[in-house]
Phi, psi and omega in degrees: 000119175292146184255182170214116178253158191232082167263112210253138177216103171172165191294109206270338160286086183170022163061227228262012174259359155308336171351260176327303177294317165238096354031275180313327189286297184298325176283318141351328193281336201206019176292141161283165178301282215259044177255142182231123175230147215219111135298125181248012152079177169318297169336021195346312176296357139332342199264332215271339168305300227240032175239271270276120147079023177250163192240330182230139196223135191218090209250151199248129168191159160289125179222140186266101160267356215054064200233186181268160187303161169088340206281153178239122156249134176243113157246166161281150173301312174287002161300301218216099196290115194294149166274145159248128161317082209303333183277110168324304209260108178247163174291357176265343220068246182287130189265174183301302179329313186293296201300311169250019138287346185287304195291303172327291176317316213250024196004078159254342190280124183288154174301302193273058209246109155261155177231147170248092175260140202220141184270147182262150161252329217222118140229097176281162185263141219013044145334125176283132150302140164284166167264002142302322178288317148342301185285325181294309157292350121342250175343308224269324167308317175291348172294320190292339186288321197288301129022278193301306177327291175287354149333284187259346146295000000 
């Protein structure tokens, strides 16, 4: 049976960078057997436990592109050259960017590793999601269903 792991990485005190962590909460409500779902909490280096030996991966987080709040992009890590984080204290500890150049090196990255990044407008510390970023997880589950479809279809 093919899986689809799915992972949210982001802060759940930190307004629209929860994104990902309630994501994993709405999808739990209603997952199929072959969605495997994974909070990885803040810690973006947390993800390197959970690429060993899954083959298709879709990991969810707030990324600053300089987009309108809300907007969703699904990329490959190797599409699109991530910035690194020049601020030791990033809201991740070790940020994603940093966490799969890592991974790279240490050839962790599974072929099939997408990323969904949705822009935050706000993440203030005990921060409400905004509701662009609301809406924006609307979009990022049908992405994830369309995903699971051509999986398993």
């Amino acid at each position: 049976m093919t899986v689809l792991t799915v992972i949210g990485v982001g802060n759940r005190l930190r307004g629209d960078d929860a994104v990902g962590p309630l994501l994993i909460d709405e999808l739990s409500k209603v997952s199929a057997s072959q969605l495997e779902l994974i909070d990885a909490g803040s810690d973006a280096l947390g993800i390197l436990e959970y690429l060993a030996g899954r083959e298709h991966i879709l990991l969810v987080d707030a990324c600053r592109m300089g987009k309108a709040p809300g907007s969703l992009v699904t990329f490959r890590p190797l599409e699109r050259k991530l910035i690194l984080d020049t601020d030791p204290l990033s809201l991740h500890g070790l940020g994603l960017a940093e966490t799969l150049d890592m991974a790279e090196s240490l050839h962790m990255l599974p072929t099939d590793l997408k990323i969904i990044g949705i822009e935050p407008d706000s993440i203030q510390f005990n921060g409400k999601l905004s509701s662009s970023v609301q809406a924006a997880m609307s979009l990022a589950i049908e992405k994830i269903n369309d995903e699971l479809f051509q999986l398993t279809n």
